[in-house]
DSSP file (Angstrom, degrees, kcal/mol; ACC not computed):
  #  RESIDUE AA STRUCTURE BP1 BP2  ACC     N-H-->O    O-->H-N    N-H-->O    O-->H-N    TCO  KAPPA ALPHA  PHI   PSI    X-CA   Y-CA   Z-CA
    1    1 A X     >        0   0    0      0, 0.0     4,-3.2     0, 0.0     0, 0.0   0.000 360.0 360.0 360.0 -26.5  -65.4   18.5  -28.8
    2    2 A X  H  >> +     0   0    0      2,-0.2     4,-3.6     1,-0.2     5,-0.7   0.923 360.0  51.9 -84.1 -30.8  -68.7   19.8  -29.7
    3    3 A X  I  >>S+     0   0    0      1,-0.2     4,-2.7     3,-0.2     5,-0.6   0.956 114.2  45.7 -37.1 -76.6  -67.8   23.3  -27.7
    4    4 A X  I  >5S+     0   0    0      5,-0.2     4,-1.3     3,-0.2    -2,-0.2   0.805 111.1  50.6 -15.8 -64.7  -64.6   23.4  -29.8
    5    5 A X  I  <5S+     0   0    0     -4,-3.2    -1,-0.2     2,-0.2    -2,-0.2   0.980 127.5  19.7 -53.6 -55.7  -66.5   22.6  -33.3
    6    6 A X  I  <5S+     0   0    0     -4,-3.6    -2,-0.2     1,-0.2    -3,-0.2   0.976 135.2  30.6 -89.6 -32.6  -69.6   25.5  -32.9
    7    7 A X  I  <<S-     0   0    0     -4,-2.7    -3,-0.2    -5,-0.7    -1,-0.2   0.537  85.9-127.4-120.9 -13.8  -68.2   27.8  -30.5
    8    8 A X     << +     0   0    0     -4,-1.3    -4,-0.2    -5,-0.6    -5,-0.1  -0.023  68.5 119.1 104.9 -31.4  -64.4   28.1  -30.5
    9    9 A X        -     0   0    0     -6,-0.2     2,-0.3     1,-0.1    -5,-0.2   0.049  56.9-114.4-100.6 163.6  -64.1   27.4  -26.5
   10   10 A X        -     0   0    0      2,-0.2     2,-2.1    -7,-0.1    -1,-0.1  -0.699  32.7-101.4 -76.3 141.4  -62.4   24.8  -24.4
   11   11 A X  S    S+     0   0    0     -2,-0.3     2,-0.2     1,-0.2     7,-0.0  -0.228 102.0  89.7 -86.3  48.4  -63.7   22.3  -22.2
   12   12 A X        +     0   0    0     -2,-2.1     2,-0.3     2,-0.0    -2,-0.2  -0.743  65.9 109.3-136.3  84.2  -63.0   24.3  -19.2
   13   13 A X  S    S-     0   0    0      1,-0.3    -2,-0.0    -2,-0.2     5,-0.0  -0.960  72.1 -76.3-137.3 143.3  -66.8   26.3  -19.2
   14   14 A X        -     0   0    0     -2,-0.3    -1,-0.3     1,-0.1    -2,-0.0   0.055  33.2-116.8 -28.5 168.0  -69.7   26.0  -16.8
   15   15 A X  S  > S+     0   0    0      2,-0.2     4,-1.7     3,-0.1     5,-0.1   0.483 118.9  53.7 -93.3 -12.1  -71.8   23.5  -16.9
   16   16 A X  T  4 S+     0   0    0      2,-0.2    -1,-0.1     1,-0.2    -2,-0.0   0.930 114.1  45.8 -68.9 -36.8  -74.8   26.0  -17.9
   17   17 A X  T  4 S+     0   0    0      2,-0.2    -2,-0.2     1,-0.2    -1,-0.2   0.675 120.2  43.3 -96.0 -25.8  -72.4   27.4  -21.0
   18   18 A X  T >4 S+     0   0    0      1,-0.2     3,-0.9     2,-0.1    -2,-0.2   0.898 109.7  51.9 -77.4 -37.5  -71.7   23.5  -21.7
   19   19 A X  T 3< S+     0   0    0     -4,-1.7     4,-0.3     1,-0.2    -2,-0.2   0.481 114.0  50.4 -85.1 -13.7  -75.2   22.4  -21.3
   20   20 A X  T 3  S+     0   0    0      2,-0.1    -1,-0.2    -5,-0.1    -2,-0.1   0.302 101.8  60.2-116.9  21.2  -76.1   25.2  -23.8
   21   21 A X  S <  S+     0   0    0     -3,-0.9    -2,-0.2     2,-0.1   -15,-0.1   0.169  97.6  60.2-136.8  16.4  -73.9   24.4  -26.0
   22   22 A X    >>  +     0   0    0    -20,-0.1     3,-3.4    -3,-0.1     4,-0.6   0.504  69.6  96.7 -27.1 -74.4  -75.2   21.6  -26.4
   23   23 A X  T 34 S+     0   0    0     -4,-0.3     3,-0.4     1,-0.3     7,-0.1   0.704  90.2  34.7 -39.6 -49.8  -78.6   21.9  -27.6
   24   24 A X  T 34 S+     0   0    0      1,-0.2    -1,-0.3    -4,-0.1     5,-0.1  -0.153  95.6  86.8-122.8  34.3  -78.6   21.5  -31.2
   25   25 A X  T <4 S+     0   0    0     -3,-3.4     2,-0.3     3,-0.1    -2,-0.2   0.549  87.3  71.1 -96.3  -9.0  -75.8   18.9  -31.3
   26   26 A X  S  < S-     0   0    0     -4,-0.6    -1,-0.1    -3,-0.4    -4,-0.0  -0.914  89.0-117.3-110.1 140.7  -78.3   16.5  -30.8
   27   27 A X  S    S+     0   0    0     -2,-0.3     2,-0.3    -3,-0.1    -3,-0.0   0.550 100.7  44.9 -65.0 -21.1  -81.3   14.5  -32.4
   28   28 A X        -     0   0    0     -5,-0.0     2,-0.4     2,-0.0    -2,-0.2  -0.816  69.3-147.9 -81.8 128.1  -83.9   16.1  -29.6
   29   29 A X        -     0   0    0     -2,-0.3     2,-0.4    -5,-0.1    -5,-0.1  -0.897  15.0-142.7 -97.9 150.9  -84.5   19.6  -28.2
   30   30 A X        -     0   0    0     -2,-0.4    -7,-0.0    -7,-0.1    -2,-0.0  -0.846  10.6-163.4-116.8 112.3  -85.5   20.2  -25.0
   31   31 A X        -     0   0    0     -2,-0.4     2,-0.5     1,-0.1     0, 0.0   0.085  22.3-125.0-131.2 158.0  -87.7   22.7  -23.6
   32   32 A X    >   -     0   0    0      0, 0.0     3,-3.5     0, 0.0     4,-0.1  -0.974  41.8-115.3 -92.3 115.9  -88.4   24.1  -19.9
   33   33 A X  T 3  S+     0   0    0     -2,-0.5     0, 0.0     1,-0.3     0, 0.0  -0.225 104.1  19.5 -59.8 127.7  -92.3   23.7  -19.2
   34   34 A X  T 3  S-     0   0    0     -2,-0.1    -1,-0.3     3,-0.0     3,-0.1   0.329 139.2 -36.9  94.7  -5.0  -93.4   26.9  -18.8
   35   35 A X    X   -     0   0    0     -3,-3.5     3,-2.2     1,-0.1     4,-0.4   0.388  41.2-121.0 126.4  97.8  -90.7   28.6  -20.5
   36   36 A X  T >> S+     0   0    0      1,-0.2     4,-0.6    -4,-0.1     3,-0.5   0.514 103.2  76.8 -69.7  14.4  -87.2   28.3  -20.8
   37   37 A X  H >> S+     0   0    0      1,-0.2     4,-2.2    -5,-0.1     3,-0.9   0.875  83.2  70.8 -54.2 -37.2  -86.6   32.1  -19.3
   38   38 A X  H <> S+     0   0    0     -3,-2.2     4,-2.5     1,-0.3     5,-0.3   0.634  89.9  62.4 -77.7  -2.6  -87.4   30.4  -15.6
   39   39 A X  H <> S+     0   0    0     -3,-0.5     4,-2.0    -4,-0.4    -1,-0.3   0.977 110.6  37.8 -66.3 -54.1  -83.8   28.7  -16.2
   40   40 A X  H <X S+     0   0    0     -3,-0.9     4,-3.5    -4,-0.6    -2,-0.2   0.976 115.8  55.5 -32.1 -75.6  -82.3   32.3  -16.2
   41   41 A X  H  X S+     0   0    0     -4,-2.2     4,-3.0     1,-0.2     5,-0.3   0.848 107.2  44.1 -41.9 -49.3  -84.5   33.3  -13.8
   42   42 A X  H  X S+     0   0    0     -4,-2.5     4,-2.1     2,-0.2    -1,-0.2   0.890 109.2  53.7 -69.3 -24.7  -83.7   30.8  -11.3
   43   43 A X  H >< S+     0   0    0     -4,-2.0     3,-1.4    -5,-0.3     4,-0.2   0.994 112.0  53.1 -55.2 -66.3  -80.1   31.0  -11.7
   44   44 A X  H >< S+     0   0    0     -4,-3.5     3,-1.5     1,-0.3     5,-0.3   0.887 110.8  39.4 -39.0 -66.2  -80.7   34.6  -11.1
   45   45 A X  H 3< S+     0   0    0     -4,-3.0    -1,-0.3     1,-0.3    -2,-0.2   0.791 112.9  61.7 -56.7 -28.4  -82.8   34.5   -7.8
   46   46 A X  T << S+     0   0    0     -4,-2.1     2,-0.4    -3,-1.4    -1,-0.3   0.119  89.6  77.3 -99.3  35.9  -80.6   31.7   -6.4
   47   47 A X  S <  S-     0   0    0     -3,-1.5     2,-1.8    -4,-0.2    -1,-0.0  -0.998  92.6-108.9-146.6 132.0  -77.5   33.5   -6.4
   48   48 A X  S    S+     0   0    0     -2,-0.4     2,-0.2     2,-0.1    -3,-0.1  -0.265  77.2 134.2 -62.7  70.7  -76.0   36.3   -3.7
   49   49 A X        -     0   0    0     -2,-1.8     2,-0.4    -5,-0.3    -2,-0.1  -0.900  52.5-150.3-125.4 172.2  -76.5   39.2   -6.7
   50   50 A X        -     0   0    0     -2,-0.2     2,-0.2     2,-0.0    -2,-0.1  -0.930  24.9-158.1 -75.7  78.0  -78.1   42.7   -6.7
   51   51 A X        -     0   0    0     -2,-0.4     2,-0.7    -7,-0.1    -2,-0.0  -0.440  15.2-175.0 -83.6 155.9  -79.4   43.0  -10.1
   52   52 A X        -     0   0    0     -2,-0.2     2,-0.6     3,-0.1     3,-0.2  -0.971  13.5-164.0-148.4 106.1  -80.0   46.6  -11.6
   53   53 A X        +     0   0    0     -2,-0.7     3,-0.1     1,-0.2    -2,-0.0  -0.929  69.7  22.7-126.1 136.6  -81.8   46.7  -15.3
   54   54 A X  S    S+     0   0    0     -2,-0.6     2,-0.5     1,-0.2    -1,-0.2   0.184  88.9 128.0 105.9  -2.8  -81.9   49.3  -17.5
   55   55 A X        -     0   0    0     -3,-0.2    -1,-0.2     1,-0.1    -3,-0.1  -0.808  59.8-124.4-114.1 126.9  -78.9   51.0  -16.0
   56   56 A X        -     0   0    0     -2,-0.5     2,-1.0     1,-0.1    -1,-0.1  -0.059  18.7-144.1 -73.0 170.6  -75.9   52.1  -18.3
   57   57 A X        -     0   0    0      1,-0.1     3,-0.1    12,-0.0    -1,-0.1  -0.894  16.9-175.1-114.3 104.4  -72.6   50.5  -17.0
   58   58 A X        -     0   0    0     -2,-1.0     2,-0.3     1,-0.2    -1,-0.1   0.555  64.0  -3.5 -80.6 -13.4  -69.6   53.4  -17.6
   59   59 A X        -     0   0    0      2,-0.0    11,-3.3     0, 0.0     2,-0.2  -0.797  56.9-125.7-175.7 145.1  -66.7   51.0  -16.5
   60   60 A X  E     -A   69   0A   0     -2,-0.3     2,-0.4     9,-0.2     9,-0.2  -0.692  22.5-166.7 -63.5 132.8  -65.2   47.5  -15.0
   61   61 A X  E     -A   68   0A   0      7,-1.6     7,-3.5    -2,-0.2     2,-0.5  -0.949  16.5-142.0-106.3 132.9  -63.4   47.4  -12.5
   62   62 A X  E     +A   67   0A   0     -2,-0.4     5,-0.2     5,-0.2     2,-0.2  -0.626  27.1 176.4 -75.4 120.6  -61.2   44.6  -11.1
   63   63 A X  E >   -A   66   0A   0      3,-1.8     2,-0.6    -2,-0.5     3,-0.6  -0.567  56.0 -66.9-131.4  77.5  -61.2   44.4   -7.4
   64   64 A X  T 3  S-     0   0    0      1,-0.2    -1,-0.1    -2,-0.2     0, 0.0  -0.633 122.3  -5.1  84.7-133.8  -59.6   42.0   -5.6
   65   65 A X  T 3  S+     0   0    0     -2,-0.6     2,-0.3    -3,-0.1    -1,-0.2   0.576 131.3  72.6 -63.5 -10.5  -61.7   38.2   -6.4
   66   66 A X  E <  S-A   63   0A   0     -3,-0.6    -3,-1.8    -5,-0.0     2,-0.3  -0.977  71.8-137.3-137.9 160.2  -64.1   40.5   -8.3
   67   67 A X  E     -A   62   0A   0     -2,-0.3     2,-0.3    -5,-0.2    -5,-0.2  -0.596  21.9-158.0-112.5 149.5  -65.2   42.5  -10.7
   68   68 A X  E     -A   61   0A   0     -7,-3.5    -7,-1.6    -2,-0.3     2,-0.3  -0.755   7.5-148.1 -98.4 148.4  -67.3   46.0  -10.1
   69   69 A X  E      A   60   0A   0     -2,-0.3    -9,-0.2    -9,-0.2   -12,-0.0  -0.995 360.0 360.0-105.1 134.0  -69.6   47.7  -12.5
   70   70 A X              0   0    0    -11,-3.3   -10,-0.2    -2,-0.3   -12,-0.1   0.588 360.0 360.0-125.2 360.0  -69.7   51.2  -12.3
C-alpha cells in the first residue's frame, strides 16, 4: 500500500525499488556502514553490465529481450 500512497506504483516492483520505498514509512532509518552508495555499487559490480559514465545516450532501442543504448 505504502508504494501506492508515496509513489503511485503497484506492487509488482523489485524488491530494491520496494525496499526503497520503504524507508521513511517507518519509525527507524537505516543506514549502510560505510555508506549507503556501496548498495549501488554492489548491485552494480554483481551484475553481467558494461557500464560507460559520462557518455551521452542519443537513442533506445528495443532488441529482442533487451534494450540497447546508442
Amino acid at each position: 500500500v505504502i508504494t501506492r500512497i508515496n509513489y503511485g506504483q503497484s506492487t509488482r516492483m523489485s524488491g530494491l525499488a520496494g525496499g526503497v520505498s520503504l524507508a521513511g514509512s517507518g519509525g527507524g532509518l537505516w543506514a549502510v556502514e560505510g555508506g549507503n552508495w556501496q548498495m549501488a555499487a554492489g548491485l552494480i559490480n554483481g551484475s553481467d553490465v558494461e557500464l560507460h559514465l559520462n557518455e551521452e545516450i542519443l537513442s533506445v532501442s528495443h532488441v529482442g529481450t533487451h534494450y540497447e543504448l546508442n
